[in-house]
C-alpha positions as CSV (number, residue, x, y, z in Angstrom):
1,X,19.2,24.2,-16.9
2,X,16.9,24.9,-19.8
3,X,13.3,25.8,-18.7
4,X,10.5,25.0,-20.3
5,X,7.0,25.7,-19.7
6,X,6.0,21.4,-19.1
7,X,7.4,19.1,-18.0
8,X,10.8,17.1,-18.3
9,X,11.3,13.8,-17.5
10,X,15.1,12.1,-17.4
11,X,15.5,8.3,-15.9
12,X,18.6,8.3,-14.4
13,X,18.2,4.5,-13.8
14,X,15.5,1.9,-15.0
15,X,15.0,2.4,-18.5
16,X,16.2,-1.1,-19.4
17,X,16.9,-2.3,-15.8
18,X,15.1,-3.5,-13.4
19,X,15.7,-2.0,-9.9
20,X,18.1,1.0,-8.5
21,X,14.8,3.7,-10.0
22,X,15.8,6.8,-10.2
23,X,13.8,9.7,-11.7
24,X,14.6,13.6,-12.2
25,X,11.7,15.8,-13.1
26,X,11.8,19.6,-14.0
27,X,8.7,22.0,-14.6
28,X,9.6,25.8,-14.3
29,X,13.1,25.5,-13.4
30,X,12.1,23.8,-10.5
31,X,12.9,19.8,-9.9
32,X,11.3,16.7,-7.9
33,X,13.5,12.9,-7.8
34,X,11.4,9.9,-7.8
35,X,13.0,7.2,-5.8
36,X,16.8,6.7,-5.0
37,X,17.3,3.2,-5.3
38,X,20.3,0.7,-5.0
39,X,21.1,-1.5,-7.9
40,X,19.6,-4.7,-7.2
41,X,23.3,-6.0,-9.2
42,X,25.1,-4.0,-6.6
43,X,26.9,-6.0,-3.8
44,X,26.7,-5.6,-0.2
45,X,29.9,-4.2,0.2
46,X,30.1,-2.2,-3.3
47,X,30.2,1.8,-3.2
48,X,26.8,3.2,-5.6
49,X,27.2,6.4,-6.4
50,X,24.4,8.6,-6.5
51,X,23.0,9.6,-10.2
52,X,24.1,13.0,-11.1
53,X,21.2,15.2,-10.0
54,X,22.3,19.1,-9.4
55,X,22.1,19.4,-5.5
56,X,21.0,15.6,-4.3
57,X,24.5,15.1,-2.8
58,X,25.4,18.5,-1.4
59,X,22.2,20.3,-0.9
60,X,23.5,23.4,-2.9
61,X,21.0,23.2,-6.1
62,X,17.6,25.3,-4.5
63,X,15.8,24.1,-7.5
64,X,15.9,20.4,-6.2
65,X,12.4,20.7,-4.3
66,X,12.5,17.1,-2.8
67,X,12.7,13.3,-3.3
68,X,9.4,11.2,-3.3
69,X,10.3,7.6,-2.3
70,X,7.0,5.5,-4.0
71,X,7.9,2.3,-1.2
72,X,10.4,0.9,1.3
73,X,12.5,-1.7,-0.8
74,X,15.9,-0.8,-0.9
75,X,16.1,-1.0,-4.8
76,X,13.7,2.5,-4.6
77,X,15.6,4.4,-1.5
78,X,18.7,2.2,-0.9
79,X,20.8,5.3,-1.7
80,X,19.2,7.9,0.4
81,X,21.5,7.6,3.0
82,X,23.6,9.8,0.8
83,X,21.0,12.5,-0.1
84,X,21.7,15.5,2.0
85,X,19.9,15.7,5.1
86,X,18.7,19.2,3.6
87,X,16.9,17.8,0.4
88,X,12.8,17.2,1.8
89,X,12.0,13.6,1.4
90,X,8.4,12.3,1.2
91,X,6.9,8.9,1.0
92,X,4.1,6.9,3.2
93,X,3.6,7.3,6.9
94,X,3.4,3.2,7.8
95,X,6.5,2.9,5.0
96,X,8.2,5.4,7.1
97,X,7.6,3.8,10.6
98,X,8.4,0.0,8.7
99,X,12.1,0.9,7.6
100,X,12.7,2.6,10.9
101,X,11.5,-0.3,12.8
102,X,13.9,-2.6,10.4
103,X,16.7,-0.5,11.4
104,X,17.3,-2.8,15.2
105,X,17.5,-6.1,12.9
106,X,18.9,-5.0,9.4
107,X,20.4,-1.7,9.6
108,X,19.8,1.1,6.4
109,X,19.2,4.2,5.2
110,X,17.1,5.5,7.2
111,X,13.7,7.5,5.2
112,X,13.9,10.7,6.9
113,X,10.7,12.0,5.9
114,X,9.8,15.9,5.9
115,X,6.2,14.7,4.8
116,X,4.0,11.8,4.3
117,X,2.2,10.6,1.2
118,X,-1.7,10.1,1.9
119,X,-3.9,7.9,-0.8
120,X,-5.9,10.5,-2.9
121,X,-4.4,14.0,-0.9
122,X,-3.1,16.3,-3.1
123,X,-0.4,18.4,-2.3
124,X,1.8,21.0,-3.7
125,X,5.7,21.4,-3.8
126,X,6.8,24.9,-5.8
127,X,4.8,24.0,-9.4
128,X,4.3,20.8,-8.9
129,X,0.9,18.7,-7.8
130,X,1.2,15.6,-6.2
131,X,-1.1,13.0,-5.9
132,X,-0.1,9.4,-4.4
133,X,-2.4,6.5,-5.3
134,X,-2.0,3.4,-2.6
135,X,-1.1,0.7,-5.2
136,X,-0.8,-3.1,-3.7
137,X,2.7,-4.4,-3.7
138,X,4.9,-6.7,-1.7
139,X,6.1,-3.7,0.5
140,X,3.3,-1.9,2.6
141,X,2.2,1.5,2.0
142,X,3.3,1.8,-1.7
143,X,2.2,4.1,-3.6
144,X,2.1,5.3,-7.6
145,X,2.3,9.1,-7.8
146,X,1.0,11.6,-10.7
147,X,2.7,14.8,-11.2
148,X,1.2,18.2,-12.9
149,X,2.8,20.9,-13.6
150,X,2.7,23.4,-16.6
151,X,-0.3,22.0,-18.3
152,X,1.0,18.3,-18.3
153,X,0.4,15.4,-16.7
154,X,2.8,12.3,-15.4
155,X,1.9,9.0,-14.1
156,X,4.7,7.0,-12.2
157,X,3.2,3.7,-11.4
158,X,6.4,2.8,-9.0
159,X,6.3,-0.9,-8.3
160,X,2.8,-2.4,-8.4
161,X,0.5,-5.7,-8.8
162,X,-3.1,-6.9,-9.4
163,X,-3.2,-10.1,-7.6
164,X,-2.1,-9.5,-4.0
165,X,-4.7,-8.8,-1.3
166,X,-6.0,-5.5,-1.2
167,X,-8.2,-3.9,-3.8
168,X,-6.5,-0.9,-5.0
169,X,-5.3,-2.1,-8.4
170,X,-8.8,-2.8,-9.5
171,X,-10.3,0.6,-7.7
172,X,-7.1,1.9,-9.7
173,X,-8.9,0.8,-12.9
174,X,-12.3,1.5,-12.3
175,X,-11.2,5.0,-11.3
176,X,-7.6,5.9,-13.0
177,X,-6.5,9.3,-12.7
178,X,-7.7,11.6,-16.4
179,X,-6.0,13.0,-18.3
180,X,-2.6,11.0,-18.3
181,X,0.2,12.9,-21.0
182,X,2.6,9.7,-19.8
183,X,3.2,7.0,-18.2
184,X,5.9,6.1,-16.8
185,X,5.5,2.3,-15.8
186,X,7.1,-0.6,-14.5
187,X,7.7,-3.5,-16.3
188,X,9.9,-6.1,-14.5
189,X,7.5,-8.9,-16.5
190,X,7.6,-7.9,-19.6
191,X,9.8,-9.9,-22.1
192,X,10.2,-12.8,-19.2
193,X,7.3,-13.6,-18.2
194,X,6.1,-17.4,-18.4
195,X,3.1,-18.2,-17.2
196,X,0.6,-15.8,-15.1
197,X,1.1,-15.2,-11.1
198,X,-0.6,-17.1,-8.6
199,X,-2.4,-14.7,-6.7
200,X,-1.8,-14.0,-2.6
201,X,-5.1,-16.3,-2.3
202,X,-3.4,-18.9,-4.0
203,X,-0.1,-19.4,-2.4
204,X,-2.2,-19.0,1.0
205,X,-4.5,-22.5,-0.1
206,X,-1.2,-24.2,-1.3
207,X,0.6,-23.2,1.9
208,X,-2.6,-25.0,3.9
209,X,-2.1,-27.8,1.8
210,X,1.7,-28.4,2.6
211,X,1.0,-27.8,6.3
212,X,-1.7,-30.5,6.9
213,X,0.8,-33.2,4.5
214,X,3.6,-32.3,7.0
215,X,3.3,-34.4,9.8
216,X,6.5,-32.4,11.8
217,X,7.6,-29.1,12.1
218,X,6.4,-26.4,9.0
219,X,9.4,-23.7,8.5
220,X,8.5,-20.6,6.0
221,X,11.2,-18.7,4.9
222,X,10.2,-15.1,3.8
223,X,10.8,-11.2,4.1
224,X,9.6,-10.0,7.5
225,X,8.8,-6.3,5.4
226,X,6.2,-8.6,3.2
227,X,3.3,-7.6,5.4
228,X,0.9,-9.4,2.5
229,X,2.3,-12.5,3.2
230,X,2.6,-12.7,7.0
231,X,-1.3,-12.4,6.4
232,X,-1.0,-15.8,4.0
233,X,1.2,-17.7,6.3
234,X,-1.1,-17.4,9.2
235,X,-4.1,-17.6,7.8
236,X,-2.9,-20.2,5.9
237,X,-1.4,-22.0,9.5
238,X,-5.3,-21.4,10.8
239,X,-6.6,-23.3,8.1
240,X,-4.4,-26.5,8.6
241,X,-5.0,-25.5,12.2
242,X,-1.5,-25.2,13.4
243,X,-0.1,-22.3,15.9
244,X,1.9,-19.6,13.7
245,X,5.0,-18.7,15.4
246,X,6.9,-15.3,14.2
247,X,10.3,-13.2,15.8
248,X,10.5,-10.0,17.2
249,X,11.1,-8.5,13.8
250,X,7.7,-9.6,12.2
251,X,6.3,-8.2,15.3
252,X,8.0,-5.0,15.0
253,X,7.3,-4.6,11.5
254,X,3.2,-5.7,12.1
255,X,2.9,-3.0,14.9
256,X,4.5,-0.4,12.8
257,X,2.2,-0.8,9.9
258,X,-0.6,1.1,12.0
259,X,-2.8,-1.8,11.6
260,X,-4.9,-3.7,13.9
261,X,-6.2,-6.1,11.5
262,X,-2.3,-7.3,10.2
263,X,-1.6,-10.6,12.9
264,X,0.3,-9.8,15.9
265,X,1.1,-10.6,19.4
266,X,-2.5,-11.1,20.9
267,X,-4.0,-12.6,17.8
268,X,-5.7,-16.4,18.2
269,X,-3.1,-18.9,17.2
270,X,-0.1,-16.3,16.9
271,X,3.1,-17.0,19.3
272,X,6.3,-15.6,19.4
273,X,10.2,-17.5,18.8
274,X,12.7,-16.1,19.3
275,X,15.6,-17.2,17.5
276,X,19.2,-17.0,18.7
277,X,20.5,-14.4,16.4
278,X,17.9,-12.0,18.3
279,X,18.4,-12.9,21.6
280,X,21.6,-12.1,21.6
281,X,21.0,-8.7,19.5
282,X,18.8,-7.6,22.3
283,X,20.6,-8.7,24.9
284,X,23.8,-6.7,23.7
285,X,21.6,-3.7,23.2
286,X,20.1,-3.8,26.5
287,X,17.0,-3.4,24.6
288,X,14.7,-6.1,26.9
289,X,11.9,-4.1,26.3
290,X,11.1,-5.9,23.1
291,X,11.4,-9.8,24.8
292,X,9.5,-8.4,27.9
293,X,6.8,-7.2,25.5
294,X,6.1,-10.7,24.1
295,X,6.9,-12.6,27.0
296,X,3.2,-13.8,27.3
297,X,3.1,-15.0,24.2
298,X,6.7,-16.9,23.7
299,X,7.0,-20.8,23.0
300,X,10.4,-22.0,23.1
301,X,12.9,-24.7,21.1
302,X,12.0,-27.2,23.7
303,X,8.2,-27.4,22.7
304,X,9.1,-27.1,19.2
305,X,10.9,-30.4,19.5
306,X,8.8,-32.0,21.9
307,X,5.1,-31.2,19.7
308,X,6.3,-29.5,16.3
309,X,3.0,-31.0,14.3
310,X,1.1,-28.4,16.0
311,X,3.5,-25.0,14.6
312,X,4.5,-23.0,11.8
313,X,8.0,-21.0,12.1
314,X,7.9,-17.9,10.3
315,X,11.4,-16.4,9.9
316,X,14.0,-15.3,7.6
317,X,16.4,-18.1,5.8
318,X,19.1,-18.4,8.8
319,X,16.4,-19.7,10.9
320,X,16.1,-22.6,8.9
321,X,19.6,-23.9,9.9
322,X,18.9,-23.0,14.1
323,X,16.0,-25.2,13.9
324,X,17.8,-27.7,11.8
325,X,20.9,-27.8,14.4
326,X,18.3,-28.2,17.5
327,X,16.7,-30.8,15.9
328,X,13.2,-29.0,16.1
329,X,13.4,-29.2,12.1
330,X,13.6,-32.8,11.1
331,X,12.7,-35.9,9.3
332,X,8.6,-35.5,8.6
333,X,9.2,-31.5,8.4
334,X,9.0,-29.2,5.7
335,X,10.7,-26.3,5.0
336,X,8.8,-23.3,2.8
337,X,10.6,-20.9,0.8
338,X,8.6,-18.0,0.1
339,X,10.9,-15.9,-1.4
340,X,12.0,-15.0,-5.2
341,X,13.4,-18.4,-5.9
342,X,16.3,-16.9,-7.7
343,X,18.1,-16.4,-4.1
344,X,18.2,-20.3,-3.9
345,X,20.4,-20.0,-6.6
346,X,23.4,-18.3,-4.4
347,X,25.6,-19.8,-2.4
348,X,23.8,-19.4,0.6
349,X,20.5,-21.2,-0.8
350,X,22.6,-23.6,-2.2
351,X,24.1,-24.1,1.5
352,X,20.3,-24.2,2.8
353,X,19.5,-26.8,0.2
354,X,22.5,-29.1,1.1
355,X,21.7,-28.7,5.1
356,X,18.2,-29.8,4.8
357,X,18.5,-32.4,2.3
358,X,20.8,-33.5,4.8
359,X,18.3,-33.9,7.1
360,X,15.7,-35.5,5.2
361,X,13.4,-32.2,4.9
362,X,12.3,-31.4,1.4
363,X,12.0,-27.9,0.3
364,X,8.5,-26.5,-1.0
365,X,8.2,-23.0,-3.0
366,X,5.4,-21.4,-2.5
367,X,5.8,-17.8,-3.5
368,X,4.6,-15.0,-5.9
369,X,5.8,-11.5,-7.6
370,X,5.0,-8.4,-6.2
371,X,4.9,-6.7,-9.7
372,X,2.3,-6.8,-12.2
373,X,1.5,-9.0,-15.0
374,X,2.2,-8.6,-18.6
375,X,-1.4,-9.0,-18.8
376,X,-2.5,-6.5,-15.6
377,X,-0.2,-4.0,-17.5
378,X,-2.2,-4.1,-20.5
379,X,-5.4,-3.5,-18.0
380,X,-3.8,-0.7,-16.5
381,X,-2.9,0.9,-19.9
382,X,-6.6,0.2,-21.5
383,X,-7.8,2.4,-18.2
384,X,-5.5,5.1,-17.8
385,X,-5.7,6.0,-21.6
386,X,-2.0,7.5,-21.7
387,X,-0.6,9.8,-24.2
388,X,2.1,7.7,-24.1
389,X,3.9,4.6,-22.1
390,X,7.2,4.8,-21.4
391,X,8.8,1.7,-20.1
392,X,11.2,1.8,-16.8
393,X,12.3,-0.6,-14.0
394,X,12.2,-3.5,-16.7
395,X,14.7,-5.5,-18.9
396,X,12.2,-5.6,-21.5
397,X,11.8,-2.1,-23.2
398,X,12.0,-3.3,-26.2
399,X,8.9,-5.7,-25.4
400,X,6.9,-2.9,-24.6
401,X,5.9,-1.9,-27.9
402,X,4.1,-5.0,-28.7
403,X,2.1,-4.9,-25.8
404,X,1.6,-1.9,-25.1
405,X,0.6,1.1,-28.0
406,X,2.0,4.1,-27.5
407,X,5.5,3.4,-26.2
408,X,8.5,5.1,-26.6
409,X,11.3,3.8,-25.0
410,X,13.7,5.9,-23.7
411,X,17.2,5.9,-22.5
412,X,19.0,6.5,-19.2
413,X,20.4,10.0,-19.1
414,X,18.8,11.6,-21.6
415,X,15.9,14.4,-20.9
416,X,12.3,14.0,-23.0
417,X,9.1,16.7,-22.5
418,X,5.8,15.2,-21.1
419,X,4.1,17.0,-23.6
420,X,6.3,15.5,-26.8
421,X,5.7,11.9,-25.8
422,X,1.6,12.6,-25.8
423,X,1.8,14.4,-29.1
C-alpha cells in the first residue's frame, strides 16, 4: 500500500448505488472501514461477499484499525457477521443494545462492538480522529462521523434526514463541523425525487385522522427498529383516543433504546398483543421471562374482536393476516402500511393486498423516508462549506452536480486523496 501523508478515500460500494455502504480509508499506512453493508439487491438466501479490504476477512492486515458502523440497518452492517472477530468494531451504544435485542425475533449479524460512538466525543484510533455527530434517521442512534488525519478533513454523513423528530439536523446546520476537505454524502433522493417528504409530524396528524374515520379495528404495519415512528403511531392513537397495542419486539426494541421518554409497557394508553408467531417463539425457547414481564399489561384476540374501535395494532406485515383470520380485522377496519411502499410491490404485499381486499379492509399509506431531501442536501452543503461533495449511497451521482457545486463523482474501487478533491 502506497502511503501518503492525507488522506485516501476508496468506496468499495455506494458510489452509484444505493445501500450495501462500504468505505476504506488510509492516513499513514494505517486504515479505518466505514460500514459493512448488505446489498439491499441481495436475496435472503444469496452469498455477499465481503469487499476486498486487506485483513477484514482474516484479521491478518495490522494496518486495518477497525470498522465504524454509522447505524443498525442491515444495508450498513449486514456483512459484519463475516468480519473477523479480531477487527475493533465501533458504532452507538442504544444501536448496539437495539440489534442485539432484534436477534430473539429476526436473527443477524450481531454488532460486536469494542467501543461506542458518543455525539460530539472525540476519540482517537492510530492517526485517525473520530468525531460522531447524532444525525436523525429512521434507525435510532445514527450517527454521521468526520475523520482527520494528516492535515485533512472527511465528513461521512451515513444515512440522514431533516424532517423526522429530533433536532439534530438543524443543530447540524447551525453548528456543522469547520473545516470540511470532503464530503462524502448520501444521496438516495437525488435524481428521483418527486415531491418533498412529509415530515414525522405529518404522518402522525394523518394517522389520527384515519384512526377516528375507522369505526373497527386500526392495524399499522411498520419496522419495530423505527423507534421514530412507534412515537407517531401512539401519539397519533392518543390523539384519536384509541389504546395502542404493540408485541414483545417493539417492547424489546423500546427498552433497549435507553430511553424513558420512547412508549413502553407502563405508558397511559399502551398494551401489549401478542401475536402467535411470538408465542410460540417464546414458548419453544423457554424464554417466559419476556410474556411474564408484560403480563400486566396484555389484551388478547378476544377483546380485539369483541371492542376493536377502541385499539391500534402495531406490528409487522404477518400480523395483518392473524388478525384477518380471527376476525379481529374486519369489515369497518383499516389496515396502515407504514413502510417503503415499494415492498407492496412483492409478492408478499401483493398477497396482503389480495387478503384484505378480501375482507373488505382498505389499505392506507401513511409513511415517510428516512433520508434527506434533495432540498435538505443542498442545506447541509450551504452549512458545511465542503471542499468538495462526493456523492455515495445514491443512484443519482450524476445528479449531484447540478445540485450540488463542488462534486466529483467517483467510482467504486478506485482510491482518490482528501486533499485532491478540496484543491
Amino acid at each position: 500500500m502506497t502511503t501518503t501523508t492525507g488522506m485516501r478515500v476508496r468506496v468499495h460500494r455506494g458510489c452509484h448505488e444505493v445501500g450495501g455502504t462500504c468505505v476504506e480509508v488510509e492516513a499513514e499506512g494505517a486504515r479505518l472501514v466505514l460500514d459493512v453493508g448488505r446489498p439491499l439487491t441481495a436475496g435472503r438466501e444469496d452469498e455477499v461477499p465481503l469487499p476486498d479490504v486487506p485483513g477484514l476477512a482474516d484479521g491478518a492486515d495490522p494496518s486495518l484499525l477497525g470498522v465504524l458502523i454509522s447505524h443498525g440497518h442491515l444495508d450498513h452492517y449486514g456483512l459484519l457477521d463475516q468480519v473477523h472477530p479480531s477487527v475493533p468494531v465501533y458504532a452507538g451504544r442504544a444501536a448496539t443494545a437495539i440489534i442485539e435485542a432484534a436477534q430473539f425475533f429476526s436473527p443477524g449479524p450481531s454488532l460486536r462492538t469494542a467501543g461506542h460512538l458518543v455525539d460530539g466525543e472525540t476519540f482517537s484510533i492510530g492517526p485517525f480522529r473520530v468525531t460522531p455527530l447524532l444525525v436523525d434517521h429512521s434507525a435510532f442512534d445514527a450517527y454521521a462521523v468526520v475523520l482527520e488525519a494528516g492535515g485533512e478533513r472527511l465528513m461521512y454523513t451515513g444515512d440522514l434526514r431533516g424532517h423526522g423528530r429530533k433536532r439534530t439536523f438543524e443543530r447540524l446546520l447551525a453548528s456543522p463541523p469547520p473545516d470540511v476537505d470532503a464530503l462524502l454524502m448520501e444521496g438516495t433522493h437525488v435524481g428521483s425525487e418527486r415531491h418533498e417528504p412529509r415530515t414525522e409530524a405529518r404522518v402522525e396528524l394523518d394517522l389520527a385522522a384515519t384512526f377516528r374515520a375507522t369505526t373497527s379495528l386500526a392495524v399499522v404495519a411498520s419496522s419495530a427498529q423505527n423507534v421514530d415512528r412507534l412515537v407517531t403511531v401512539y401519539r397519533a392513537a392518543r390523539r384519536a383516543g384509541r389504546t395502542l397495542l404493540v408485541d414483545l419486539y417493539s417492547v424489546a426494541v423500546a427498552g433497549a433504546t435507553g430511553r424513558s421518554t420512547i412508549p413502553q409497557p407502563g405508558f397511559p394508553s399502551l398494551g401489549v398483543w401478542l401475536p402467535r408467531r411470538q408465542r410460540v417463539r417464546v414458548k419453544e425457547s423457554g424464554e417466559f421471562h419476556r410474556t411474564a414481564a408484560v403480563r400486566p399489561y396484555r389484551v388478547f384476540t378476544e377483546e380485539l374482536v369483541a371492542h376493536p374501535e377502541r385499539y391500534v395494532v402495531l406490528g409487522g406485515q404477518s400480523v395483518a393476516h392473524e388478525l384477518l383470520r380471527d376476525r379481529a380485522l374486519a369489515v369497518g377496519g383499516t389496515f396502515v402500511w407504514s413502510m417503503w411502499s415499494g415492498y407492496l410491490a412483492e409478492p408478499s404485499g401483493a398477497r396482503l393486498r389480495e387478503a384484505t381486499r378480501a375482507a373488505g379492509v382498505p389499505v392506507v399509506e401513511h409513511h415517510t423516508s428516512g433520508r434527506a431531501s434533495v432540498r435538505d442536501l443542498r442545506r447541509l452543503v450551504d452549512a458545511v462549506k465542503p471542499g468538495a461533495v462526493v456523492p455515495i449511497h445514491t443512484e443519482g451521482a450524476d445528479e449531484f452536480v447540478r445540485h450540488f457545486p463542488g462534486t466529483t463523482p467517483r467510482r467504486d474501487g478506485a482510491w482518490w486523496s482528501v486533499g485532491t478533491e478540496a484543491s
